[in-house]
N, C-alpha and C positions, 0 to 999 in steps of 0.2 A: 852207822855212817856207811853211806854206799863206797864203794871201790872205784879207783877210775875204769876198770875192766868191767864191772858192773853197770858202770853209765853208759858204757857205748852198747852194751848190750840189751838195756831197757830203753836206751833211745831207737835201737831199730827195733824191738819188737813192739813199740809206741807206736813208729810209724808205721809198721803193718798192721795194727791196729784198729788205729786211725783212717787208715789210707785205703786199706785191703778192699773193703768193698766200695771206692771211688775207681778205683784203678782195673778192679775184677769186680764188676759188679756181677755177672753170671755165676759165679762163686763164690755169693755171699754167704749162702749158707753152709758150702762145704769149709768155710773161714772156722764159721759159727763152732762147727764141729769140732774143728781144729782144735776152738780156745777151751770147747769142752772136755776135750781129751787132755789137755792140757793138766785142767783143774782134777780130773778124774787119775791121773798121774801122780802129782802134785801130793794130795790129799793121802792116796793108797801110801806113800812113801812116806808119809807120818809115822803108822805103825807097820808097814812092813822092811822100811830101810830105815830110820832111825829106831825104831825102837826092836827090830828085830822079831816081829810076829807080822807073818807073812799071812795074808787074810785074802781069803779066795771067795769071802762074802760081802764085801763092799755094796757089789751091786743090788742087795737085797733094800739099802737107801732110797737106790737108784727108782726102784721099781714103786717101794712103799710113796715115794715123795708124789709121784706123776698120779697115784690114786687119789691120794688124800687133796693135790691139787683140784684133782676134777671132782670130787665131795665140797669142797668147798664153793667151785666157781658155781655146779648146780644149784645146790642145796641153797644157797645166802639168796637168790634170786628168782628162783623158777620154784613157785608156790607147790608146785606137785611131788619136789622133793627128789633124790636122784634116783630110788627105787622104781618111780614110775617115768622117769626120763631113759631111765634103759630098759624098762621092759618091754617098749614097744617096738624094740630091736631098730632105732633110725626111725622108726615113723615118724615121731612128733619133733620136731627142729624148732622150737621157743627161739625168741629172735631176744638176744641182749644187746642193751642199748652199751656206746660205747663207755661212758661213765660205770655200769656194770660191770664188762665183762673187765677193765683195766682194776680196777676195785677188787674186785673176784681174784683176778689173777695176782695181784698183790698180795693179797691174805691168803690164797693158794699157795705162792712160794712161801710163805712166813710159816704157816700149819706145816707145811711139806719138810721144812726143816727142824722146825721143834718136836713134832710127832717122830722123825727120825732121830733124832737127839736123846728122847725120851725108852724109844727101843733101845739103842745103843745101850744107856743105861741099864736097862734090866736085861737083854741079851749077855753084858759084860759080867755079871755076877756069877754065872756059870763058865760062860764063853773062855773066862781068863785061867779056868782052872786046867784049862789044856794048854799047852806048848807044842813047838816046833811041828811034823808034819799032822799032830792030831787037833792043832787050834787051826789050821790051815781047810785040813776034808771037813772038820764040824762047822766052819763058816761056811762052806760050800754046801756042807749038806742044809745049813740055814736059811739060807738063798733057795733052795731046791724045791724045799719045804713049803716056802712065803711063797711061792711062784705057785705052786700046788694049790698050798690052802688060797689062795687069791681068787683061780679060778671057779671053786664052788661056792664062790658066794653072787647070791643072783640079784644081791642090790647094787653092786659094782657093774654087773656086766655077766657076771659069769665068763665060759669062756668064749663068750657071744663077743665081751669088750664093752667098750665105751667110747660114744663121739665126745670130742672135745667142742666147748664153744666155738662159733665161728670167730673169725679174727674180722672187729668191725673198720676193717679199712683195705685199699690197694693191696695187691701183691707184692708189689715192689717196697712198701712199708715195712708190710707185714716182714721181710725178710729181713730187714737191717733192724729194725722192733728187735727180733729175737736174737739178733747177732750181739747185742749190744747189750743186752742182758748176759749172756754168754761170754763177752769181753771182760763187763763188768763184775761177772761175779768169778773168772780166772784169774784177774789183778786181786781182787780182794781177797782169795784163797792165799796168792803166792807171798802179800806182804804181810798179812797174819803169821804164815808159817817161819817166814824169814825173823820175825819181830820175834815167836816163840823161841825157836831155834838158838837167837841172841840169848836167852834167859835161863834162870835155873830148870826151867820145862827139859830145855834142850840138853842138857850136860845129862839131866835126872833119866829122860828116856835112853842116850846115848851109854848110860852107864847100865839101863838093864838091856840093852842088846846087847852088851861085850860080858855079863856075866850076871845073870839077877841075883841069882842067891849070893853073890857077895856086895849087892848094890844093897837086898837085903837086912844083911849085917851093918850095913853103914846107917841105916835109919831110912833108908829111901821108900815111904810108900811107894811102890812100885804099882800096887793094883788102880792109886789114885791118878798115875803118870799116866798107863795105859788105857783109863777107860776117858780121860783127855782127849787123849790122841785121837780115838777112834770115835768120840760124840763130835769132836771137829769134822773128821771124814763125812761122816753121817751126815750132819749139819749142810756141808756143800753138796754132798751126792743127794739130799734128800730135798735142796733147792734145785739145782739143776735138772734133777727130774722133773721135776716140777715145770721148768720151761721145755726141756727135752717131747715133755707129753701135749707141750700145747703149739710146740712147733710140727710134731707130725699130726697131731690132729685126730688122733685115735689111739688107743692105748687098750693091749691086749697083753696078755700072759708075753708074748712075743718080742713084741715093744718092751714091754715096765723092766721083764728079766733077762736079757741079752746075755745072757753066761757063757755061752760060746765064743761071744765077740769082744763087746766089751765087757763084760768080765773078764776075760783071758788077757786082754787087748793093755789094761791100765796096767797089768804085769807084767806084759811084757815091754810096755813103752819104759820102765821102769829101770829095769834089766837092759837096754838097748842101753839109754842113757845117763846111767850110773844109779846104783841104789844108795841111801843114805848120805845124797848132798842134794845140796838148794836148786841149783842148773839140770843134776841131771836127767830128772823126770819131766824136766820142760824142755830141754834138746832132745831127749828120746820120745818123747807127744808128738814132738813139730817133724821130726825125721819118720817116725815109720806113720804121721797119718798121710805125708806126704808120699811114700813109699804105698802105702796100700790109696791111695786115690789114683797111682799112675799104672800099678799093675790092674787098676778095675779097670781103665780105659783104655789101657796096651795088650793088658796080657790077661783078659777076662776067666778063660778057660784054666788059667795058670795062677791066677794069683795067690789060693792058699798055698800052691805050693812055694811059690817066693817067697810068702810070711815065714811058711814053716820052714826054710833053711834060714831065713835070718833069724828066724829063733833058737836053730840047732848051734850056727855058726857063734851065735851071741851065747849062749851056754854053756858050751863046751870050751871054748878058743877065749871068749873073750867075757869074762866073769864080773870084773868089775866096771866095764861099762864104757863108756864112752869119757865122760867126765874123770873116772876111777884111772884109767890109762895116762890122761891127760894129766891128772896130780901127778901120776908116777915118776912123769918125764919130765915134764917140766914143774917141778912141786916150786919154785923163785917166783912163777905167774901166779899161784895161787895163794899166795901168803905162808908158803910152809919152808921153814929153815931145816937142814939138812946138818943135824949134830955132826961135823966133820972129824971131832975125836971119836967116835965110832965107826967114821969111814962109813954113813949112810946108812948103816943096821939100822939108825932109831930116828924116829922124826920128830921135833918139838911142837908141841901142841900151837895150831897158827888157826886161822880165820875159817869157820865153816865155810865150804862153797856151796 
């Protein structure tokens, strides 16, 4: 059951939506982006803020999904197979009809997330045998690795890359086409996660983030919660790469692994916006992508430095977040009772946010 606090707050982010690019059409894809950072948020705070394994490999999804999309959209259509559609480094440009290339791109995102799903899977058999900051560098060094081995393979691209299909319509299509995908698949991340969250999923993760080995002792498959959680992550990171590679139109070592940016970027919209509640990795998406879109056009020379003090300011000063501050103080808006014979020491378990 939604909350009335909740209504008004998916009725305005409806209407930007909906609206965003009627009203800013010349930013529809920096919307796009938005909704992507959003889900890329969202998802990471599966298993790094509810369940407490903080995972600096995400984007290794991110990168696998946009290859396996462009294996797909080649290979199903272009008789020559994708080997010889990038060897010719750009030469040969095969024309896909629209019924193709939408086709293509369909079964592209669907491979993109199962073949991501499917990693997840066997990455989690070892991956989960490390905790706190050694499950965190080995995801990263997992990501580093997939970026690595990516580039010497020279049916992909190598680190030559790969063109993406053309997009067979208008400009102005094409850019509301991928926003809306983008929309679409940021709504469907956040009422999955909110649905799980409701359910034995959510209590079972939230109990191995506040202590495994005793969640352990309770019966809790813990190894079955967490590799859950993170085939979900995969599953959307490894969809939205998937559009991600066919909205830029080329896809390199550079594009597919962004670990500098967005890699760092879904941690720390995370961190901005509270870890381990439903809101806060979608107010902290919408606040700092709107924050680094105004320092790229204001303060160009300066902008990573403005990240990097919101991120020092948000770490050191302000730990739990945006959202995590907001319970503190006003815990009666958020559904949380304040046991008054303890005078506020203890709080009675109330409504996830």
């Amino acid at each position: 059951m939604i909350a009335r606090n909740d209504a008004y707050i998916y009725g305005a982010l409806g209407i930007l939506g909906i609206l965003g690019p009627i009203f800013f059409p010349n930013y529809t894809l920096s919307i796009a982006y938005l909704w992507m950072m959003v889900l890329m948020a969202s998802t990471w705070d599966t298993l790094g803020g509810q369940t407490g394994y903080n995972s600096l490999g995400n984007i290794t999804f991110f990168g696998v999904g946009m290859y396996i999309s462009a294996i797909v959209q080649v290979s199903f259509f272009y008789e020559g197979g994708v080997g010889e559609y990038t060897s010719a480094m750009g030469s040969i440009k095969p024309v896909f009809t629209e019924s193709q290339y939408f086709i293509g791109l369909g079964l592209g995102i669907l491979a993109a997330g199962v073949v991501s799903v499917l990693m997840a899977l066997v990455f989690s058999s070892f991956m989960f045998g490390l905790r706190g900051p050694y499950f965190a560098i080995g995801s990263l060094g997992l990501a580093i690795a997939t970026a690595e081995i990516t580039i010497t393979i020279n049916y992909v691209g190598g680190a030559s890359g790969i063109s993406m299909p053309l997009f067979p319509g208008d400009i102005e299509f094409r850019s509301t086409f991928f926003y809306i995908l983008c929309f679409v698949f940021a709504v469907a991340a956040h009422f999955l996660l909110r649905w799980l969250y409701s359910t034995q999923f959510g209590l079972a993760i939230n109990a191995i983030r506040d202590d495994e080995d005793k969640a352990e002792a309770m019966g809790i498959p813990t190894l079955k919660y967490k590799r859950i959680g993170w085939t979900i992550a995969a599953f959307f990171m490894g969809c939205i790469g998937a559009v991600a590679g066919n909205m830029a139109g080329f896809i390199d070592k550079e594009v597919a692994y962004p670990i500098p940016t967005f890699g760092i970027f879904m941690v720390a919209m995370v961190l901005l916006g509270g870890k381990g509640t439903l809101w806060g990795p979608v107010l902290g998406a919408i606040l700092f992508h709107v924050i680094k879109e105004t320092t790229w056009t204001y303060l160009l020379n300066l902008q990573w430095v403005a990240l990097g003090l919101i991120l020092i300011v948000n770490i050191v000063y302000f730990q739990q977040g945006i959202m995590g501050w907001l319970q503190s103080k006003y815990p009666e808006s958020f559904g949380i009772a304040i046991d008054a014979s303890r005078e506020g020491a203890n709080v009675k378990s109330g409504e996830t946010i």
